[in-house]
C-alpha positions in Angstrom: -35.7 -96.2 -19.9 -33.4 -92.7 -19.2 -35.6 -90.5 -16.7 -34.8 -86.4 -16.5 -33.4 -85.5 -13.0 -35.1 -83.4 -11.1 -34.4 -79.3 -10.8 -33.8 -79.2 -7.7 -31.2 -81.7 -8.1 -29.5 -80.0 -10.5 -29.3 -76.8 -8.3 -28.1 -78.6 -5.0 -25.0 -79.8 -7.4 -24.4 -76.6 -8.6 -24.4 -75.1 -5.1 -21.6 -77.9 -3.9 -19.2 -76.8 -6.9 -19.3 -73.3 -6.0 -19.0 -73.9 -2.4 -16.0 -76.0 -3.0 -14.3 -73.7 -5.2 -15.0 -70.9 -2.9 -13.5 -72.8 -0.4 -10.3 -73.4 -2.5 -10.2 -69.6 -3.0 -10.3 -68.5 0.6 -7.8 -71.6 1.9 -5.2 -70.1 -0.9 -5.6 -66.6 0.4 -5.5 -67.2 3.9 -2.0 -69.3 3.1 -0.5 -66.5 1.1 -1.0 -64.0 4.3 0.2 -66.5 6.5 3.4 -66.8 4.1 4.2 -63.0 3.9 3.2 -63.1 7.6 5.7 -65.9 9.2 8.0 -66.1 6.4 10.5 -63.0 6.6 9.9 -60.7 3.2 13.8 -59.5 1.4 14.6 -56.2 0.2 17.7 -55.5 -1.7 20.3 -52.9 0.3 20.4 -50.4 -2.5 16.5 -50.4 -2.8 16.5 -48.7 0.5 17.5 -45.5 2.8 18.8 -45.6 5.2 19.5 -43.1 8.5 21.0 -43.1 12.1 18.8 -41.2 15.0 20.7 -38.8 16.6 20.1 -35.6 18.8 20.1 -32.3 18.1 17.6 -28.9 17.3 14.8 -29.6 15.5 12.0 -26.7 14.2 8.7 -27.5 13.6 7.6 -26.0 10.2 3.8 -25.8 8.4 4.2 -26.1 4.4 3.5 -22.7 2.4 4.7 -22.0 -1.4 6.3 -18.3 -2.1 7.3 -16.0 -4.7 10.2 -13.5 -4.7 10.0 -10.5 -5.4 12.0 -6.8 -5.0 11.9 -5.6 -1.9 11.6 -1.8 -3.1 9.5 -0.9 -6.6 8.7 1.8 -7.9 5.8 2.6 -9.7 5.9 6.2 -12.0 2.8 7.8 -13.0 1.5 10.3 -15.5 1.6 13.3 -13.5 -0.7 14.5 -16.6 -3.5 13.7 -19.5 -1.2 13.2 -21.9 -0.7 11.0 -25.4 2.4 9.0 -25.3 4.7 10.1 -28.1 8.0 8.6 -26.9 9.6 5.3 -25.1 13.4 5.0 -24.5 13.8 1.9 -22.6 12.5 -1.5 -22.6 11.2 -4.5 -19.9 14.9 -5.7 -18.2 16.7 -2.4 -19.3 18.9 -0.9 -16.2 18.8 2.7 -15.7 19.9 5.4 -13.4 18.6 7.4 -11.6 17.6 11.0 -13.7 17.9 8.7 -16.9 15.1 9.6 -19.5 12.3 6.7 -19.9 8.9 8.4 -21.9 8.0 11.5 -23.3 5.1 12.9 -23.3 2.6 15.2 -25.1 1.3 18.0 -23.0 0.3 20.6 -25.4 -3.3 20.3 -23.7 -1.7 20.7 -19.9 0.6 23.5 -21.0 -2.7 25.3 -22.5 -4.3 24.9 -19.0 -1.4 26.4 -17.7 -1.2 29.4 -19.6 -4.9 29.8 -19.3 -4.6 29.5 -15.5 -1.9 31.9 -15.6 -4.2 34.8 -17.0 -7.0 33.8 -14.4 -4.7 34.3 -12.0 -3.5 37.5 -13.0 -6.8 38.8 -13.2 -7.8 37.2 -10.0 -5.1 39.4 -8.2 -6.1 42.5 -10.2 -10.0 42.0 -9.0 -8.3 42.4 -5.3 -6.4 45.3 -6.2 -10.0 47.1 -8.0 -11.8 45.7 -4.7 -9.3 47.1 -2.2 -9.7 51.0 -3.8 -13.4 50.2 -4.3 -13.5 49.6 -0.6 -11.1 52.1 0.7 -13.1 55.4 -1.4 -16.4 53.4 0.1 -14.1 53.8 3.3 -13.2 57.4 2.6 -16.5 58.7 2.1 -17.8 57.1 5.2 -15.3 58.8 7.1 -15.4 62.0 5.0 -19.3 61.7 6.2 -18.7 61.1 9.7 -15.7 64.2 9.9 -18.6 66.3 8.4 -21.3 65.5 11.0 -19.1 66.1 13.6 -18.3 69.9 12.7 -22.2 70.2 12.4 -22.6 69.0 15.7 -19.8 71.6 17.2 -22.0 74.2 15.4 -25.2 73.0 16.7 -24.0 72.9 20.4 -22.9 76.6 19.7 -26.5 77.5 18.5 -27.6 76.0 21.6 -25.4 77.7 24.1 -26.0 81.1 21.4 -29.9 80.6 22.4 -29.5 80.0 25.9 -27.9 83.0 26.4 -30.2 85.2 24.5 -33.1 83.8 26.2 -31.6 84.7 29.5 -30.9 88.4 28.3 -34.7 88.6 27.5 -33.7 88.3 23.7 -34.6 84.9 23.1 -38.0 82.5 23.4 -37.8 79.1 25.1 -39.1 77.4 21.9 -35.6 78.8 20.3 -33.4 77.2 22.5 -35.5 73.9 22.4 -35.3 73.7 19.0 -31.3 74.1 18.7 -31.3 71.4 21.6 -33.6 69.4 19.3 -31.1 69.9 15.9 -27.7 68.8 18.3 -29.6 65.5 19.4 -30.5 64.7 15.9 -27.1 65.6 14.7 -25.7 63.8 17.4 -27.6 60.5 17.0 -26.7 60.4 13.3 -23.1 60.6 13.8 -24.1 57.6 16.0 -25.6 55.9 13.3 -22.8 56.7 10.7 -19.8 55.7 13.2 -21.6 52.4 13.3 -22.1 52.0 9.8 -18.7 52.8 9.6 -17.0 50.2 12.2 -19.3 47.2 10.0 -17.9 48.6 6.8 -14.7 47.8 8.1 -15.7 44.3 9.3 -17.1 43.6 5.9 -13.9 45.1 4.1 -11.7 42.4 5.9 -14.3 39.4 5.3 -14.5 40.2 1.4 -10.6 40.9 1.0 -10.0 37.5 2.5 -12.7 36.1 0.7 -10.7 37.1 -2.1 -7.4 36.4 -1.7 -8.0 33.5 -0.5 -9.8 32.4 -3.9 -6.4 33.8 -5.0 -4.0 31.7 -3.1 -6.2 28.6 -4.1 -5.3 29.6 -8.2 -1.9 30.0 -7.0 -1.7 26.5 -5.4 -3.3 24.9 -8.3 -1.3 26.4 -10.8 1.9 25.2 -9.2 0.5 21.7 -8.9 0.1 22.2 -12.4 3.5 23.3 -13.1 5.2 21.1 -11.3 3.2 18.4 -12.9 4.5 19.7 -16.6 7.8 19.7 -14.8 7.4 15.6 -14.1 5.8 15.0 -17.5 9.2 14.1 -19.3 9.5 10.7 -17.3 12.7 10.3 -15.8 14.0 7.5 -13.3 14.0 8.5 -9.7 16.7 6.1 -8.4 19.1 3.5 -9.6 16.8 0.0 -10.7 15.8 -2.1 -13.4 12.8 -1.9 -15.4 10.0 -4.6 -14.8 7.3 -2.7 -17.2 7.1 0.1 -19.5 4.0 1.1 -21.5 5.1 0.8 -24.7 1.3 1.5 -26.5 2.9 5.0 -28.3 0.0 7.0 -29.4 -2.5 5.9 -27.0 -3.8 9.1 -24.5 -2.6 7.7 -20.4 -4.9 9.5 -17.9 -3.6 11.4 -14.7 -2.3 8.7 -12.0 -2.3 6.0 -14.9 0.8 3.7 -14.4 3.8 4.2 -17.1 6.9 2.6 -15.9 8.4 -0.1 -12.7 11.8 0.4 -11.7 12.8 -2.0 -9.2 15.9 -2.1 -7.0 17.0 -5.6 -7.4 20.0 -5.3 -4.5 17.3 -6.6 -2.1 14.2 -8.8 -2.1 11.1 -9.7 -0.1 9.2 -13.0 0.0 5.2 -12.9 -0.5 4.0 -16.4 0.9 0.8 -18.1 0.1 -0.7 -20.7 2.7 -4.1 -22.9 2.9 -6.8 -20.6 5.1 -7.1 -23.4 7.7 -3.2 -22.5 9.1 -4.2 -18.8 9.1 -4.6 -18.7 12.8 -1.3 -20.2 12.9 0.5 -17.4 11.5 1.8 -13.9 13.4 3.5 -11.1 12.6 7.5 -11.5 13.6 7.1 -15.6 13.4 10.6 -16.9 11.5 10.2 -18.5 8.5 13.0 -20.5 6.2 12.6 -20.2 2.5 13.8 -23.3 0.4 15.7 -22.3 -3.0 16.8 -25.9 -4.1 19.3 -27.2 -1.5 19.7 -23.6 0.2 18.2 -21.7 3.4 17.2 -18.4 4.0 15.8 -17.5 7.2 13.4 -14.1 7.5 10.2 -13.4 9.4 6.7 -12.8 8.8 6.2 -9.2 8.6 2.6 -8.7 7.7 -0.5 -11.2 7.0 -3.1 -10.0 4.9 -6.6 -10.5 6.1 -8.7 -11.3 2.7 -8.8 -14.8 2.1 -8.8 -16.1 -1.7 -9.3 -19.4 -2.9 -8.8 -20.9 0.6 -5.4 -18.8 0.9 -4.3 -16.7 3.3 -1.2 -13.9 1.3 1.4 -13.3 3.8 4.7 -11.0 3.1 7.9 -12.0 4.6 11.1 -9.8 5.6 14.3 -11.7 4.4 17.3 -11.6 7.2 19.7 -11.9 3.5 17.7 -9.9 1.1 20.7 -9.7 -1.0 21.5 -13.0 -1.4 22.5 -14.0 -4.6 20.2 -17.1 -5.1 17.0 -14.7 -5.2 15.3 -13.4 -8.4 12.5 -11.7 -9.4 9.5 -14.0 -9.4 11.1 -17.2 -8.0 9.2 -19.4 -6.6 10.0 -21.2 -3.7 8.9 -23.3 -0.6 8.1 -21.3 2.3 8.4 -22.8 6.0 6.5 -21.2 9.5 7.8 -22.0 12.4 5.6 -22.8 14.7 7.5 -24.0 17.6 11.4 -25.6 18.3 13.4 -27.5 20.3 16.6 -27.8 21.5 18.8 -31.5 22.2 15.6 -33.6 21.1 16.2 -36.9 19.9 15.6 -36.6 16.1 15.7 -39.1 12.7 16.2 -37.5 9.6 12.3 -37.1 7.5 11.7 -39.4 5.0 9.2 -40.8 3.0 8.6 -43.4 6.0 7.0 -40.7 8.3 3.5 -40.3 7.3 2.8 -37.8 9.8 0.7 -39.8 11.9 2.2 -41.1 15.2 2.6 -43.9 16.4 3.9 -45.3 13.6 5.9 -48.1 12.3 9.5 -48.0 11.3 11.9 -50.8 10.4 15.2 -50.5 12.6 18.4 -51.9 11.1 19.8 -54.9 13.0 22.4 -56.0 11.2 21.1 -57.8 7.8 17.5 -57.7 9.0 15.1 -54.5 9.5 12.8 -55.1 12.8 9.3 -53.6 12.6 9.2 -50.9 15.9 6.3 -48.6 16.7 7.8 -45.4 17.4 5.8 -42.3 18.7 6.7 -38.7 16.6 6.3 -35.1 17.5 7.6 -32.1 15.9 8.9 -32.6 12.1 10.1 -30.4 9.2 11.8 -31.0 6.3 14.7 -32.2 7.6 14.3 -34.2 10.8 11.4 -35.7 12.9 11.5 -35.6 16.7 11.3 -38.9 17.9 9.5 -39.2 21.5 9.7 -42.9 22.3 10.3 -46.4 20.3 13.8 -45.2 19.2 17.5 -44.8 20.4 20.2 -42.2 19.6 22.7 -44.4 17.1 20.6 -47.0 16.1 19.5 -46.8 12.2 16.2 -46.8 10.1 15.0 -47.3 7.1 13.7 -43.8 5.7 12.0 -44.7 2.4 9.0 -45.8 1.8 8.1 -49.2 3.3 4.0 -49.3 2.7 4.7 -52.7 0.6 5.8 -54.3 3.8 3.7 -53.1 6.1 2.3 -56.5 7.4 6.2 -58.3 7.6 7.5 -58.1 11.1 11.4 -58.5 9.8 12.6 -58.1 6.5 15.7 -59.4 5.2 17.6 -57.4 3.2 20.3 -58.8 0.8 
């Protein structure tokens, strides 16, 4: 008669079939790394890229992205508020300089103009009423003060008239004390008067220079708005090319409102944009080469902007060849700081096989085998990578990217 078998049976059979198999699993794995490790790994010779190490200059560059742009633009204005009635030229036209680009409506500025005109006139009219205003006021004054003085010579003659008849006996002392009493009075208003007179005078000058002064200030402004009616039919200022025209006819553009960029595209200017955390790397007058495919151009940094957006830092750069002829408007390009360089370093040229952290491995060329070397980097760029130790001057390396070999200590390649 059959019996069941017990559960825990079961179990302990299960737990040998897994062990086993788990142990098939890690003897397999541990034989394939031990296969790619002892046995040598192939790689065919056109797979591959190769370089010699050599010495030479070798700059050490941070990576920034750039845009071209003209060096000079200019940017014309509405000199007025005006409605825009005409536009000759379009986006990419060339012009000259003196060349008509808009026209303008300024039947409202010329109206200010006129009116200002007629305030002005009257402004200098109120100066001329004022000055003869003040000058009778002035008159009178003096007219007064001419007449006080004769009254005083008559006084003093009634006084010396009274002393003497008072000494003949003809007289009384209250006479002559009286005519004393009349010159003092006399005397003390012509005071008075000459005083009045000198702040007359003082006040004259304030108020006439009160006024032409309010006068010169209408002047002024109604230049300004002359020569502003004289710039209102847009013409170029200089020899260029047009980047952007407002071309919305109809619509009213307020004083100081762009109308027009005119660009001088003989020379051009770099504006460079690089991650915030290099900021403190950059410095005004620090040389920088710009990347336009498989050409150089060297300039410097000439300004770096302070404000920081989306983790950028904008710097602009001065170009040594802002005329060269790979550069357009709105290029974009790769942008390299130097930070630092060096002169008869041993160097390998870059390649994917630098990962930028030193030491590193390499694969050295010995004949139709690459040897796995540890080499220790320094400065790099672009072009080359400084190599510090692990390496010698004519021997050759594999360049490309080698991460799929990484554990092989020789590779053969066919």
């Amino acid at each position: 008669m059959d019996r069941s078998l017990p559960p825990t049976f079961t179990q302990n059979r299960r737990r040998k079939r897994w062990a086993v198999a788990a142990g098939i699993i890690v003897i397999v794995a541990v034989a394939v790394l031990c296969i790619r490790f002892f046995f040598n790994a192939t790689v065919p010779r056109a797979s591959i890229q190769t370089a010699q190490v050599g010495t030479g200059d070798i700059e050490n560059t941070l990576t920034a992205s750039g845009e071209v742009l003209p060096e000079f633009e200019e940017v014309i204005t509405s000199p007025v508020n005006a409605a825009l009635l005409e536009v000759n030229i379009a986006a990419g036209a060339t012009v000259k300089a003196g060349q008509p680009l808009l026209k303008l409506d300024k039947a409202t500025a010329e109206t200010e103009y006129e009116k200002g005109k007629f305030q002005l006139e009257s402004s200098r009219n109120n100066i001329k009423k004022l000055r003869l205003q003040l000058d009778k006021s002035y008159f009178d004054l003096q007219t007064g003060n001419n007449i006080k003085q004769l009254r005083i010579q008559a006084l003093q003659a009634d006084v010396e008239n009274a002393k003497r008849l008072f000494k003949a006996g003809g007289g009384t002392r209250e006479s002559v004390e009286q005519a004393e009493t009349n010159l003092r009075v006399a005397q003390h208003e012509k005071a008075q008067l000459e005083y009045e007179i000198k702040n007359k005078q003082e006040a004259m000058q304030v108020e006439m220079r009160e006024s032409e002064i309010e006068s010169a200030i209408q002047a002024q402004a109604l230049a300004e708005l002359k020569r502003k009616l004289d710039g209102a039919g847009i013409v170029a200022h200089r020899n260029g090319v047009v980047t952007w025209v407002n071309r919305n006819i109809g619509t009213t553009v307020r004083e100081g409102e762009p109308l027009v960029r005119i660009a001088d595209l003989q020379s051009f200017k770099v504006t460079g944009t690089i991650a915030d955390n290099y900021s403190d790397k950059l410095s005004a007058g620090m040389p920088v080469i710009i990347r336009i495919q498989d050409q150089s151009i060297r300039g410097r940094v000439q300004t770096v902007h302070p404000a920081v957006q989306n983790s950028t830092v904008t710097f602009d750069i001065r170009l040594d060849q802002g005329h060269h002829p790979s550069l357009r408007p709105n290029l974009k390009v790769d942008v390299y700081p130097v930070t630092a360089s060096g002169r008869g370093v041993l160097r390998a040229p870059n390649g994917a096989a630098f990962n930028g952290v030193s030491p590193m491995a390499v694969y050295v060329v010995e004949g139709n085998k690459a040897v796995r070397r540890m080499v220790q980097t320094g400065m790099a760029n672009f072009d080359f990578v400084e190599i510090k130790s692990g390496l010698k001057a004519g021997e050759t390396i594999i360049i490309s990217d080698m991460s799929g070999f990484k554990n092989a200590k020789e590779i053969d390649i066919q």
